[in-house]
PDB file of N, H, CA, C and O in Angstrom:
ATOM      1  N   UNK A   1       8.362   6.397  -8.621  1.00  0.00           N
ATOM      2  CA  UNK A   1       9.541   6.390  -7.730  1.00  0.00           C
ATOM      3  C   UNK A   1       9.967   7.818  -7.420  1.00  0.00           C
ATOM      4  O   UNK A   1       9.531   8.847  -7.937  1.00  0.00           O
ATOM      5  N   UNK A   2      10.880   7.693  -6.502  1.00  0.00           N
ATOM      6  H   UNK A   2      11.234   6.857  -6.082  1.00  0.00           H
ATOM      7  CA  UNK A   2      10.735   9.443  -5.872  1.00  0.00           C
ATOM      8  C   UNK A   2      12.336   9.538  -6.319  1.00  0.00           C
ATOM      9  O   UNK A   2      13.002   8.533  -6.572  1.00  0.00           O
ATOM     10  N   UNK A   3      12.875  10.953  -6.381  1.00  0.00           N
ATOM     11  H   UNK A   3      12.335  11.769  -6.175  1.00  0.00           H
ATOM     12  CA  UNK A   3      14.077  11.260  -7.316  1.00  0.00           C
ATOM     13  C   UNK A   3      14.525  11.776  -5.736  1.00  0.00           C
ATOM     14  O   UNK A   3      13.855  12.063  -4.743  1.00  0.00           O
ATOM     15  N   UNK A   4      16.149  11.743  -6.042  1.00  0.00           N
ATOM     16  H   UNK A   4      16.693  11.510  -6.848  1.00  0.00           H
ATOM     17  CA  UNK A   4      16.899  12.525  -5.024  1.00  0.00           C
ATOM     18  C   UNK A   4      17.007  11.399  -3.650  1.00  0.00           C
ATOM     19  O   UNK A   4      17.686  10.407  -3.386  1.00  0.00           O
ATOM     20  N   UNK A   5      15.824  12.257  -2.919  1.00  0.00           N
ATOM     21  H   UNK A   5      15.272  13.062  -3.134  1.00  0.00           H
ATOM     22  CA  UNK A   5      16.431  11.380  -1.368  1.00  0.00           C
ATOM     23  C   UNK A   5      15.474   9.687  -1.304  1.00  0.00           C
ATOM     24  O   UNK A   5      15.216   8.962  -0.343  1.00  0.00           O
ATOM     25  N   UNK A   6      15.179   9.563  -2.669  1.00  0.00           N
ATOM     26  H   UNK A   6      15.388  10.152  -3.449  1.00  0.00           H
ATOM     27  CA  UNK A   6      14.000   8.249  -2.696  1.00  0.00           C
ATOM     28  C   UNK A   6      15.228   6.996  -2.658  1.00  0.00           C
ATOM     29  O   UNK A   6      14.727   5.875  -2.747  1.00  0.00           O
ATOM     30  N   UNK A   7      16.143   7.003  -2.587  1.00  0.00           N
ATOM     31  H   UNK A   7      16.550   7.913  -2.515  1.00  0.00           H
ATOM     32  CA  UNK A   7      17.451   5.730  -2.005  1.00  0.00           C
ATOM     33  C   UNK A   7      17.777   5.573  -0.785  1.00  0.00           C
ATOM     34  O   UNK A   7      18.121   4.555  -0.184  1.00  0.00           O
ATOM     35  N   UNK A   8      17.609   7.020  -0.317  1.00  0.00           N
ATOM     36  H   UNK A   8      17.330   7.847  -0.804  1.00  0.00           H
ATOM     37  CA  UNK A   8      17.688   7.115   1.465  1.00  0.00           C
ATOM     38  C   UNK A   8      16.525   6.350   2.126  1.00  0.00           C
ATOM     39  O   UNK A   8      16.478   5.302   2.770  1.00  0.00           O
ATOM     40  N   UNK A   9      15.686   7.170   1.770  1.00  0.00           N
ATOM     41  H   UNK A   9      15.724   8.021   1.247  1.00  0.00           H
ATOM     42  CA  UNK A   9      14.149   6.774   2.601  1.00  0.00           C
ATOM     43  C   UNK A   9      13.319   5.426   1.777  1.00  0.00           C
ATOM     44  O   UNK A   9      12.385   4.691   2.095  1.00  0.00           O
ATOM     45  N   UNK A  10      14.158   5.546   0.630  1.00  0.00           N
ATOM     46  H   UNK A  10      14.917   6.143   0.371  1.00  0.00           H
ATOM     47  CA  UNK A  10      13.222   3.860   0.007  1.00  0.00           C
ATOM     48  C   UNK A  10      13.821   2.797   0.913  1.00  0.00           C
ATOM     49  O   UNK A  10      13.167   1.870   1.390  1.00  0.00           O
ATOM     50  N   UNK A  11      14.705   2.939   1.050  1.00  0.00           N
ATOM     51  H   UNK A  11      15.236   3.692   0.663  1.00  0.00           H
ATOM     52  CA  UNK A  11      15.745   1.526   1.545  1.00  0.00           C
ATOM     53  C   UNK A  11      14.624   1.827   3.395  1.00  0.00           C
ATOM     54  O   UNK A  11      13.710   1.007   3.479  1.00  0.00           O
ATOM     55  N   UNK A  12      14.682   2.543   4.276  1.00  0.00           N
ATOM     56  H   UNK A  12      15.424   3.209   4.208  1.00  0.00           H
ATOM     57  CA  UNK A  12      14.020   2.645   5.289  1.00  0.00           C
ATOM     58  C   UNK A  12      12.391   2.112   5.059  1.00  0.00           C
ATOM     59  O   UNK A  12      11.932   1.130   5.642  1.00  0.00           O
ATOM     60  N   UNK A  13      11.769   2.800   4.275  1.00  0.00           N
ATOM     61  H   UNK A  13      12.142   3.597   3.801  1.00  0.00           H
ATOM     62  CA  UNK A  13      10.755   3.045   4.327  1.00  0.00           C
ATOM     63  C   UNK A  13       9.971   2.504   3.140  1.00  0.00           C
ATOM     64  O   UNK A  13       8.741   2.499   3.088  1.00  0.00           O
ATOM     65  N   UNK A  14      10.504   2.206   2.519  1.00  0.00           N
ATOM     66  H   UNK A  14      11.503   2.210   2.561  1.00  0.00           H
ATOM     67  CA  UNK A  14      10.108   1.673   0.819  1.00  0.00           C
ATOM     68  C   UNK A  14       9.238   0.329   1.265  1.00  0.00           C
ATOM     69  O   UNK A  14       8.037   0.255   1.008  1.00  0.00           O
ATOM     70  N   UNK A  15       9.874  -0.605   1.877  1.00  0.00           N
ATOM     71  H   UNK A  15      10.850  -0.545   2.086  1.00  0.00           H
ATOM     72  CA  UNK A  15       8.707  -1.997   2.239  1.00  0.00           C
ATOM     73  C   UNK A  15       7.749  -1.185   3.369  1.00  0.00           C
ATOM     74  O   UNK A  15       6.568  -1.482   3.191  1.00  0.00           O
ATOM     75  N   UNK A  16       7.848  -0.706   3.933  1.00  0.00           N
ATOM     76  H   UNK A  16       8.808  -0.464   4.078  1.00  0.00           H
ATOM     77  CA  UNK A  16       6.793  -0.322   5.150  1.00  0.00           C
ATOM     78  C   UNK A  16       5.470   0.105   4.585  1.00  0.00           C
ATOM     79  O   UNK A  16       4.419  -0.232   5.131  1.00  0.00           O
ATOM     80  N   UNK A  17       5.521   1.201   2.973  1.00  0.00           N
ATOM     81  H   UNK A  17       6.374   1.475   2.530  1.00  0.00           H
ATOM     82  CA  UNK A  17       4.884   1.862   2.585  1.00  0.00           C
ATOM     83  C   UNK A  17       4.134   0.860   1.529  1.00  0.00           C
ATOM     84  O   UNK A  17       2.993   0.949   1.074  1.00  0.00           O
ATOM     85  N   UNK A  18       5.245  -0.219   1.264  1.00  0.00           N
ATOM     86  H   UNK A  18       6.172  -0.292   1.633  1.00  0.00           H
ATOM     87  CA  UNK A  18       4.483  -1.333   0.607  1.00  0.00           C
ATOM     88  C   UNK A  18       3.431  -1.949   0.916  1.00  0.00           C
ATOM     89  O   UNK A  18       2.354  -2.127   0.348  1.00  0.00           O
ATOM     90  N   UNK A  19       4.033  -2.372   2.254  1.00  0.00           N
ATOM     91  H   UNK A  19       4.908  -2.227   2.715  1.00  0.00           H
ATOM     92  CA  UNK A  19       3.101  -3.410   3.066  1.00  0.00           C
ATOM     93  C   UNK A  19       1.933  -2.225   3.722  1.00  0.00           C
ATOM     94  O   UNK A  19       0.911  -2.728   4.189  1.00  0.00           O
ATOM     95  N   UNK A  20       2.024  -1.021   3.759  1.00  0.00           N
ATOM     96  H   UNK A  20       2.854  -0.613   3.379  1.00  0.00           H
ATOM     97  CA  UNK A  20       0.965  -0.081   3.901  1.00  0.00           C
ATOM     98  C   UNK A  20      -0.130  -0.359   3.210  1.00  0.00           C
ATOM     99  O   UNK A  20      -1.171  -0.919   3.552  1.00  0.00           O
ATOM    100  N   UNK A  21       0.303   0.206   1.944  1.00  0.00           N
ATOM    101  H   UNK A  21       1.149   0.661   1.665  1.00  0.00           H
ATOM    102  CA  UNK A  21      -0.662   0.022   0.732  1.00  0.00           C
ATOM    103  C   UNK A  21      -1.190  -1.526   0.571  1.00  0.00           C
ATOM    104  O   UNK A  21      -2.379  -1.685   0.851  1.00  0.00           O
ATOM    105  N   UNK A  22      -0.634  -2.402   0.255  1.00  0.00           N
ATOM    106  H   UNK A  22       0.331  -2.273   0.028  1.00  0.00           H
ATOM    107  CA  UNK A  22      -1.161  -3.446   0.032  1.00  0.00           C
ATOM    108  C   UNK A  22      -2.021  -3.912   1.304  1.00  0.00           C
ATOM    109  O   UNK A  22      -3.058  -4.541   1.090  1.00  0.00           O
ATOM    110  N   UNK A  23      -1.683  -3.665   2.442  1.00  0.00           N
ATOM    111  H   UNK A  23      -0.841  -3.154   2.616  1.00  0.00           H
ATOM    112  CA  UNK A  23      -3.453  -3.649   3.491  1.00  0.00           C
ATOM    113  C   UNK A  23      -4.376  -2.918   3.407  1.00  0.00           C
ATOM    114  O   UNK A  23      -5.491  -3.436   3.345  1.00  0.00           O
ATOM    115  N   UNK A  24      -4.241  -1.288   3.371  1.00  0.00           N
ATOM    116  H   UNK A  24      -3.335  -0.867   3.421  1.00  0.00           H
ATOM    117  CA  UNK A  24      -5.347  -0.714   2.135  1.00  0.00           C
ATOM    118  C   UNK A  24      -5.967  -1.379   1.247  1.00  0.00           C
ATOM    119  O   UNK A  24      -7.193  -1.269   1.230  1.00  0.00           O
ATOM    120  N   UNK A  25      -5.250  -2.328   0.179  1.00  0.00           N
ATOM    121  H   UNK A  25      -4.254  -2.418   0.193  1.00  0.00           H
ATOM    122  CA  UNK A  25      -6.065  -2.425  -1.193  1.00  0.00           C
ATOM    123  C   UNK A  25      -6.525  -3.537  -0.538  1.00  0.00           C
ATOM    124  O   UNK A  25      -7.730  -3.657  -0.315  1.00  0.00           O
ATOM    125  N   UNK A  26      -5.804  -4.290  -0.230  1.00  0.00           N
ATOM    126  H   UNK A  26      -4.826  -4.193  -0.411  1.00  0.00           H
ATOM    127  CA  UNK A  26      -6.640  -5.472   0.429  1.00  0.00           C
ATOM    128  C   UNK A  26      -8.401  -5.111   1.227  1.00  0.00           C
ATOM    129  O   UNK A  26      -9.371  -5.762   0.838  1.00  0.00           O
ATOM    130  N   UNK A  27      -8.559  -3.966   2.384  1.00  0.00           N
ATOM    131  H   UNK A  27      -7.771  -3.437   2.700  1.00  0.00           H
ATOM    132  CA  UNK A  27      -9.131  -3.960   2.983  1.00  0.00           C
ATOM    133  C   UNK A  27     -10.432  -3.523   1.994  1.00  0.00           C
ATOM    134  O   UNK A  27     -11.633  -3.698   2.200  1.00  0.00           O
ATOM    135  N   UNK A  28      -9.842  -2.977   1.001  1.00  0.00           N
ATOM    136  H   UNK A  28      -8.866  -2.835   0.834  1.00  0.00           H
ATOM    137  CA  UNK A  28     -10.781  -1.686   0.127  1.00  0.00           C
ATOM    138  C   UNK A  28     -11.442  -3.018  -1.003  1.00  0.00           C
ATOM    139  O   UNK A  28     -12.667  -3.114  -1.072  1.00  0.00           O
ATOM    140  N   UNK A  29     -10.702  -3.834  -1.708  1.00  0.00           N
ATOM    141  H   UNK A  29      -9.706  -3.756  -1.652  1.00  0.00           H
ATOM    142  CA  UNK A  29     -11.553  -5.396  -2.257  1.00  0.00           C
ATOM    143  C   UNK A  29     -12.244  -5.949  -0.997  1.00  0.00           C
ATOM    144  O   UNK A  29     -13.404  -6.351  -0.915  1.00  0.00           O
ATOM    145  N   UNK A  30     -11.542  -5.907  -0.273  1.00  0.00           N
ATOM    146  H   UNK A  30     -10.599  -5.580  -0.340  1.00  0.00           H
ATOM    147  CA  UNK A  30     -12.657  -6.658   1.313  1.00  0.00           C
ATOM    148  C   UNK A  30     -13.981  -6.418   1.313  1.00  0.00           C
ATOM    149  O   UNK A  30     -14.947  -7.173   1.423  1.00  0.00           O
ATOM    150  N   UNK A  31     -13.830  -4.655   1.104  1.00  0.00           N
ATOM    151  H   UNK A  31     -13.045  -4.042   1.015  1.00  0.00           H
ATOM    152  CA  UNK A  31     -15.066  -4.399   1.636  1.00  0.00           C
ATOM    153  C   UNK A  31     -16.306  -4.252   0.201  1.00  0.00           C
ATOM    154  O   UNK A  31     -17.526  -4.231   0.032  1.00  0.00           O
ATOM    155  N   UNK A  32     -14.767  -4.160  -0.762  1.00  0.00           N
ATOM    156  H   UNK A  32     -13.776  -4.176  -0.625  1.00  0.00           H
ATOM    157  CA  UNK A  32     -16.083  -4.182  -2.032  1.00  0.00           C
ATOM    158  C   UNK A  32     -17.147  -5.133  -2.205  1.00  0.00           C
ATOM    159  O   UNK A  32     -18.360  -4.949  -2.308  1.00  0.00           O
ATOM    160  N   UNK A  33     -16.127  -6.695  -2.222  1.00  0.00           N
ATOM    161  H   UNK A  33     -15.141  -6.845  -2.138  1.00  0.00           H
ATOM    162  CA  UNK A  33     -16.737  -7.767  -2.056  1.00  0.00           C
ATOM    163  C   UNK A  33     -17.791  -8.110  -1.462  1.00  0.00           C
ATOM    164  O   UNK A  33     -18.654  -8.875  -1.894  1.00  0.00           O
ATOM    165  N   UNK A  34     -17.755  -7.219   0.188  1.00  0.00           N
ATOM    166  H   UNK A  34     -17.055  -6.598   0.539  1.00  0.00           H
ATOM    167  CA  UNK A  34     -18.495  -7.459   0.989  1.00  0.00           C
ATOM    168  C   UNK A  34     -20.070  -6.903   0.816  1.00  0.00           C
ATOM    169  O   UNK A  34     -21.085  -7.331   1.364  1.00  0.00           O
ATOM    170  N   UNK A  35     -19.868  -5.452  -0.441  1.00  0.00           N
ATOM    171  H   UNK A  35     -19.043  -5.104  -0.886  1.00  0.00           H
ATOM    172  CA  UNK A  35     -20.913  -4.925  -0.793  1.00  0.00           C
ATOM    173  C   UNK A  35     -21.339  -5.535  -2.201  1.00  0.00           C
ATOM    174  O   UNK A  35     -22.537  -5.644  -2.462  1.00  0.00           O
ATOM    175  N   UNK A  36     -20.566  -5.849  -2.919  1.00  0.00           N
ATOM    176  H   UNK A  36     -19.593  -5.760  -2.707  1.00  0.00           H
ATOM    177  CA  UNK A  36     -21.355  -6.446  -4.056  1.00  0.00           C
ATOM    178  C   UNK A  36     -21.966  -7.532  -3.573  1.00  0.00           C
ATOM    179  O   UNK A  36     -23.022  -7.731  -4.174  1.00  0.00           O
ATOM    180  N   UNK A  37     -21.643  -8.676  -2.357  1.00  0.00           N
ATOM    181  H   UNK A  37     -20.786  -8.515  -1.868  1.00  0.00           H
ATOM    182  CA  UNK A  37     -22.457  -9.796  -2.621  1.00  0.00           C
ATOM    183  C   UNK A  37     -23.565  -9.377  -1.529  1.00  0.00           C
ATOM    184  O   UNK A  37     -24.182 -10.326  -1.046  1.00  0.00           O
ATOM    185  N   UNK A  38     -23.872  -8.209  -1.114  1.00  0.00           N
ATOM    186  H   UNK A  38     -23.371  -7.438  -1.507  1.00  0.00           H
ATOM    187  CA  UNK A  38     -25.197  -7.977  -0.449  1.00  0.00           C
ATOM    188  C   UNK A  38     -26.274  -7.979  -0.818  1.00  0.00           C
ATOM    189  O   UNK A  38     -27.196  -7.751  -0.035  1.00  0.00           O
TER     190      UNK A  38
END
């Protein structure tokens, strides 16, 4: 968690960066998957 202005910009930006990441990890198992079962 980020100190100081991380209440300002979490409350803005805190789900955006969520839902960022979690389509990353998603895409990044996607593609693992996609190479292990080759």
């Amino acid at each position: 968690m980020m100190n100081g202005y991380g209440m300002g910009l979490g409350m803005g930006f805190g789900w955006l960066w969520m839902i960022v990441i979690l389509v990353l990890v998603g895409l990044a198992i996607a593609a693992l998957v996609k190479y292990l079962r080759k």
